[in-house]
Backbone as XML, in Angstrom:
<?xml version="1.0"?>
<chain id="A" units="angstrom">
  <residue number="1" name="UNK">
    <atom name="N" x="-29.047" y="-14.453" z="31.293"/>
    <atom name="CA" x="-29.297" y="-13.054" z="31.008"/>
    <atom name="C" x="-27.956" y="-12.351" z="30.802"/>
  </residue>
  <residue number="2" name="UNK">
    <atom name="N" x="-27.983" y="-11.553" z="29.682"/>
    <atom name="CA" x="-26.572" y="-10.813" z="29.314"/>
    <atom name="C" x="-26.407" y="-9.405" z="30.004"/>
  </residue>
  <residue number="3" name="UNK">
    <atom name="N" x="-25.291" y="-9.517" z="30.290"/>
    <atom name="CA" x="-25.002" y="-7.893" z="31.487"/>
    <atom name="C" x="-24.680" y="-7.279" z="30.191"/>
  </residue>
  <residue number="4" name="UNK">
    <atom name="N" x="-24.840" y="-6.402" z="29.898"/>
    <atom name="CA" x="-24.389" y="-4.908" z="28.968"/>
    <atom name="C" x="-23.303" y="-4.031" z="29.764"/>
  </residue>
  <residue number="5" name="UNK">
    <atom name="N" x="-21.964" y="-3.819" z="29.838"/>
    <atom name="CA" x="-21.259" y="-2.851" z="30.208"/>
    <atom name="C" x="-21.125" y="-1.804" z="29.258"/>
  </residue>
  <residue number="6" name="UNK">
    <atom name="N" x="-21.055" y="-0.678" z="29.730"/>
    <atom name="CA" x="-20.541" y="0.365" z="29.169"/>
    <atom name="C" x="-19.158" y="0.314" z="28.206"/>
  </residue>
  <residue number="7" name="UNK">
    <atom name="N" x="-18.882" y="0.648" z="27.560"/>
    <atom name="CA" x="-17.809" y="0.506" z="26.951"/>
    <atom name="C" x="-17.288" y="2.356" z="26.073"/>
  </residue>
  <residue number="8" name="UNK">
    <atom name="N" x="-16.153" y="2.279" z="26.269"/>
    <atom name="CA" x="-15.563" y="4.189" z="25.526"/>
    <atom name="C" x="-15.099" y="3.217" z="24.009"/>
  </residue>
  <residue number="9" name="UNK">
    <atom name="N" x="-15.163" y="4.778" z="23.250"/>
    <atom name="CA" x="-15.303" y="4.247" z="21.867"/>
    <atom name="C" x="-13.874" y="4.337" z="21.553"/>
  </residue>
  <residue number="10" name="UNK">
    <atom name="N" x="-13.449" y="3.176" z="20.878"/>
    <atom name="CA" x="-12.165" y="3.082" z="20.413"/>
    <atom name="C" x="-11.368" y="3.976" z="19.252"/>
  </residue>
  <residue number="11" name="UNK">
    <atom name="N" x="-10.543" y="4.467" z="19.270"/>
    <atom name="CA" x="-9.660" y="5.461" z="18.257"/>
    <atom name="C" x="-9.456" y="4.326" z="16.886"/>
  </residue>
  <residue number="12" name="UNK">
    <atom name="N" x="-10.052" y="4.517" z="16.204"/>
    <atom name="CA" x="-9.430" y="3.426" z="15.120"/>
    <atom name="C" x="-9.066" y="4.428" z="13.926"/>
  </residue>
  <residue number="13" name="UNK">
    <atom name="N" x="-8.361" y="3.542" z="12.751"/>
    <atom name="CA" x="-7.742" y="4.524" z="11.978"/>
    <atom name="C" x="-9.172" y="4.576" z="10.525"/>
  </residue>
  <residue number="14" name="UNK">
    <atom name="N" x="-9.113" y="5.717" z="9.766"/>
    <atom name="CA" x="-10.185" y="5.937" z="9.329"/>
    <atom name="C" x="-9.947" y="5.099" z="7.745"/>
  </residue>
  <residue number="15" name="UNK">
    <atom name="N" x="-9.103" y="4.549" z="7.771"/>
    <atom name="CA" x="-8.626" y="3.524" z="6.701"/>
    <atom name="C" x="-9.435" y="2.330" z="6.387"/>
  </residue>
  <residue number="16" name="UNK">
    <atom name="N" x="-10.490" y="1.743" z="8.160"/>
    <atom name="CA" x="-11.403" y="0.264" z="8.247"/>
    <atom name="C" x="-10.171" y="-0.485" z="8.888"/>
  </residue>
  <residue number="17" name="UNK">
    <atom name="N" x="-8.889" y="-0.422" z="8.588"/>
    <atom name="CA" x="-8.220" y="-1.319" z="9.184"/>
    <atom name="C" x="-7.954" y="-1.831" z="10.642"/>
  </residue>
  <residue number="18" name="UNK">
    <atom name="N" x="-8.581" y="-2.948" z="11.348"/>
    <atom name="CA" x="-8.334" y="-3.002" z="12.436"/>
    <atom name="C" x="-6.999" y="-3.370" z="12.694"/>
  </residue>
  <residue number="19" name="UNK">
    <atom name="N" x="-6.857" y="-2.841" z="13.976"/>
    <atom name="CA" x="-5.624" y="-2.901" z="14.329"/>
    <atom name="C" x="-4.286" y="-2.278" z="13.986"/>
  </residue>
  <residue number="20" name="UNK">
    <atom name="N" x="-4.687" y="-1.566" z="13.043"/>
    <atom name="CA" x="-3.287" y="-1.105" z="12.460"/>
    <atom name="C" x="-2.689" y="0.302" z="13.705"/>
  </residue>
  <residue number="21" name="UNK">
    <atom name="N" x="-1.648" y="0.433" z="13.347"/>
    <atom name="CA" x="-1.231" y="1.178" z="14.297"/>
    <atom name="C" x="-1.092" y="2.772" z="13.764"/>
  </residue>
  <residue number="22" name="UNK">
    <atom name="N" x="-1.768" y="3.969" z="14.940"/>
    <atom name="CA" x="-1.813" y="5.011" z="14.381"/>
    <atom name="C" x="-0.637" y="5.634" z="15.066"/>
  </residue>
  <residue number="23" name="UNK">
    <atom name="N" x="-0.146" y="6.854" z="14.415"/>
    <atom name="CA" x="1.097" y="7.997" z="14.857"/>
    <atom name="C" x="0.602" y="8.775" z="16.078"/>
  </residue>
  <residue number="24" name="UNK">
    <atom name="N" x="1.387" y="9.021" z="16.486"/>
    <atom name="CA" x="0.860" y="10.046" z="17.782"/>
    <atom name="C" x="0.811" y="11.819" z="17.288"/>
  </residue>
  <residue number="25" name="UNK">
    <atom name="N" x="-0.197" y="12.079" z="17.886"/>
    <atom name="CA" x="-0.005" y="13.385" z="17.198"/>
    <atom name="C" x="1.253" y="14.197" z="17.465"/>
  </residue>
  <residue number="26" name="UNK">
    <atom name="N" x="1.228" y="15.147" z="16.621"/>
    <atom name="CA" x="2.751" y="16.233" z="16.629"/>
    <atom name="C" x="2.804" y="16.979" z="17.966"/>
  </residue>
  <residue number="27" name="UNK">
    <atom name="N" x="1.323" y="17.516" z="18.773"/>
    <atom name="CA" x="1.646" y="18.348" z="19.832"/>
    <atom name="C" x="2.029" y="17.303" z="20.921"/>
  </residue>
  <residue number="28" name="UNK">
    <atom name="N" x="1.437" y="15.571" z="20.993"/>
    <atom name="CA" x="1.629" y="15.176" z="22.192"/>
    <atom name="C" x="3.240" y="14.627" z="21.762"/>
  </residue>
  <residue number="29" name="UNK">
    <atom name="N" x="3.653" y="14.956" z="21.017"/>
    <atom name="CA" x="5.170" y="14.568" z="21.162"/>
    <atom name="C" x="6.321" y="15.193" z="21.602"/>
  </residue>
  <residue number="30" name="UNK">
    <atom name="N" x="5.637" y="16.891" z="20.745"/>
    <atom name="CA" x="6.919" y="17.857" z="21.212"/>
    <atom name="C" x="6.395" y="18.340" z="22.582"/>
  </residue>
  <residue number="31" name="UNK">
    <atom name="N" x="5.106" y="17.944" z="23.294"/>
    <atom name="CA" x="4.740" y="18.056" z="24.723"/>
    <atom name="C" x="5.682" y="16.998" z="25.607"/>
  </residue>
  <residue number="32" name="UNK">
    <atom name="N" x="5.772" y="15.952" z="24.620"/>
    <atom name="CA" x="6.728" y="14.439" z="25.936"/>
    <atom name="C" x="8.482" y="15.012" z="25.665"/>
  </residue>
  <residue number="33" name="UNK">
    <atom name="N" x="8.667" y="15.876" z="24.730"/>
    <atom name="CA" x="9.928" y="16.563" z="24.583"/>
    <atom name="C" x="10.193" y="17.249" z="25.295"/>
  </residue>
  <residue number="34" name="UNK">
    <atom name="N" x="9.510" y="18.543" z="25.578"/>
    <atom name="CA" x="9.736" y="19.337" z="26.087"/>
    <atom name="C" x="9.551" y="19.249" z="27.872"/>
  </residue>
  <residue number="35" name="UNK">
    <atom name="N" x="8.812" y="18.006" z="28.397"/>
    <atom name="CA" x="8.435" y="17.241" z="29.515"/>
    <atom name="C" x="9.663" y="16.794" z="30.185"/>
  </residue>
  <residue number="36" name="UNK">
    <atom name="N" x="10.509" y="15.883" z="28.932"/>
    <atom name="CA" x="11.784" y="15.694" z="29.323"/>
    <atom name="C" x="12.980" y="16.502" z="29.705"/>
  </residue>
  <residue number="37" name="UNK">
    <atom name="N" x="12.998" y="17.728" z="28.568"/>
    <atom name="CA" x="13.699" y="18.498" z="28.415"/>
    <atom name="C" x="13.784" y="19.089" z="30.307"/>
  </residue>
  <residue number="38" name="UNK">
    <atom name="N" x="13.028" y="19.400" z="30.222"/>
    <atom name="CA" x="12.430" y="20.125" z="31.456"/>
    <atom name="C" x="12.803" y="19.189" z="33.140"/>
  </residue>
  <residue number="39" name="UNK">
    <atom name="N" x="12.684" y="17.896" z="33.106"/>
    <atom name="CA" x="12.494" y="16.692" z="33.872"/>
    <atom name="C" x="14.598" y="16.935" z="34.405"/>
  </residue>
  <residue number="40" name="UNK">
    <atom name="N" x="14.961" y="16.705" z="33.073"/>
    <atom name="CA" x="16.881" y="16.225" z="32.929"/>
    <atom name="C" x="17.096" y="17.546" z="33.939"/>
  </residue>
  <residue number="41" name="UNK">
    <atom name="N" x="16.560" y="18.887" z="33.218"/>
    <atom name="CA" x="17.029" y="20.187" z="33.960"/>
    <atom name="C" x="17.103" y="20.308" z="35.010"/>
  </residue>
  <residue number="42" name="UNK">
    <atom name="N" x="15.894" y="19.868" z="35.864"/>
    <atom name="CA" x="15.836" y="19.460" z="36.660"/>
    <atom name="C" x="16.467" y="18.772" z="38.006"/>
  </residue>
  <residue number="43" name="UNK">
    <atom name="N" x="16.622" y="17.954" z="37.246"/>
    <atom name="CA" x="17.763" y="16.827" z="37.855"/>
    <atom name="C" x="18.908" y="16.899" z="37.903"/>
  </residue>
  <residue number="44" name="UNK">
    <atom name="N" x="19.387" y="17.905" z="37.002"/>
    <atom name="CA" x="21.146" y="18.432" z="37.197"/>
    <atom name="C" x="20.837" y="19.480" z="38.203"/>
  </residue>
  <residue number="45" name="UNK">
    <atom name="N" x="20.106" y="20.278" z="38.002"/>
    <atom name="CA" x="19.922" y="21.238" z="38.943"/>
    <atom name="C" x="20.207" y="20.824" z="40.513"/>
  </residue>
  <residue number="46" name="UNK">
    <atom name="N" x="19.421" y="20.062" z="40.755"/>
    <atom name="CA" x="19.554" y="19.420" z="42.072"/>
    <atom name="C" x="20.641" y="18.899" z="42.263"/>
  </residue>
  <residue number="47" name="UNK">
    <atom name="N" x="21.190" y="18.087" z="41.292"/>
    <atom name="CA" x="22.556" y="17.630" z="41.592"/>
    <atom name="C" x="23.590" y="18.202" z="41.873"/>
  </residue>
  <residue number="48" name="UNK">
    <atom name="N" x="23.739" y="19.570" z="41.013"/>
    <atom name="CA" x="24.374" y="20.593" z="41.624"/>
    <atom name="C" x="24.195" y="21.122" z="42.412"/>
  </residue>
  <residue number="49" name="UNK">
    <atom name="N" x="22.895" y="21.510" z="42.646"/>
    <atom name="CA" x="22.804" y="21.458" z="43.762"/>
    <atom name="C" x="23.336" y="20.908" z="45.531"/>
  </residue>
  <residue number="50" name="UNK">
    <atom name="N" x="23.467" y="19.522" z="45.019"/>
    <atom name="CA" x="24.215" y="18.360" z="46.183"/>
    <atom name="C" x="25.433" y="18.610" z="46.255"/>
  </residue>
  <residue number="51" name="UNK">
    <atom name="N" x="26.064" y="19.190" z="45.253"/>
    <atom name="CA" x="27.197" y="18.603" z="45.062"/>
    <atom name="C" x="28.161" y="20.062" z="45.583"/>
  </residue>
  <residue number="52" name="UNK">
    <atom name="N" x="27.232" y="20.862" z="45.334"/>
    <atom name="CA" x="27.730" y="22.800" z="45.711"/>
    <atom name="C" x="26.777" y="23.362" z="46.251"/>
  </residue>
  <residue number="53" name="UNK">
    <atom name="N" x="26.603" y="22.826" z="47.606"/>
    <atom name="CA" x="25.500" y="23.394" z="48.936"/>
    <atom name="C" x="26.130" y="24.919" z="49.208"/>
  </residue>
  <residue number="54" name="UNK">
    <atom name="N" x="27.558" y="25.409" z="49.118"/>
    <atom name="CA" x="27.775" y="26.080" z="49.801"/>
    <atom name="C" x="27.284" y="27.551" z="48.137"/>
  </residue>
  <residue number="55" name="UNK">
    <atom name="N" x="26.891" y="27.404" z="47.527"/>
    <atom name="CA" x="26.003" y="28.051" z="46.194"/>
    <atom name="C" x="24.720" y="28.288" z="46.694"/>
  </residue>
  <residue number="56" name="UNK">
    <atom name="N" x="24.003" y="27.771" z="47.475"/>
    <atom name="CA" x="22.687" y="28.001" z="47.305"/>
    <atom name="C" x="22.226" y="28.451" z="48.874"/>
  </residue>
</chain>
């Protein structure tokens, strides 16, 4: 007897081509940009933080 799982529907490209590889969209990129941007700032911040306690 065959089990049936559920399965989510796959993103494919509207070309038929399997497998081919699609682009990421424009907002989730300048979102992983600006993620970073934000992440580095961060991290100097603090560092200066460490580094010039008697600042904060």
């Amino acid at each position: 007897m065959a089990v049936k799982t559920a399965s989510r529907p796959v993103n494919r490209p509207s070309t038929g081509q399997v497998g081919a590889l699609t682009l990421p969209r424009l907002d989730d990129v300048i979102e992983n940009i600006v993620a970073g941007v934000l992440a580095l700032a961060l991290i100097g911040y603090l560092v200066y933080a460490l580094l010039r306690p008697d600042r904060f």
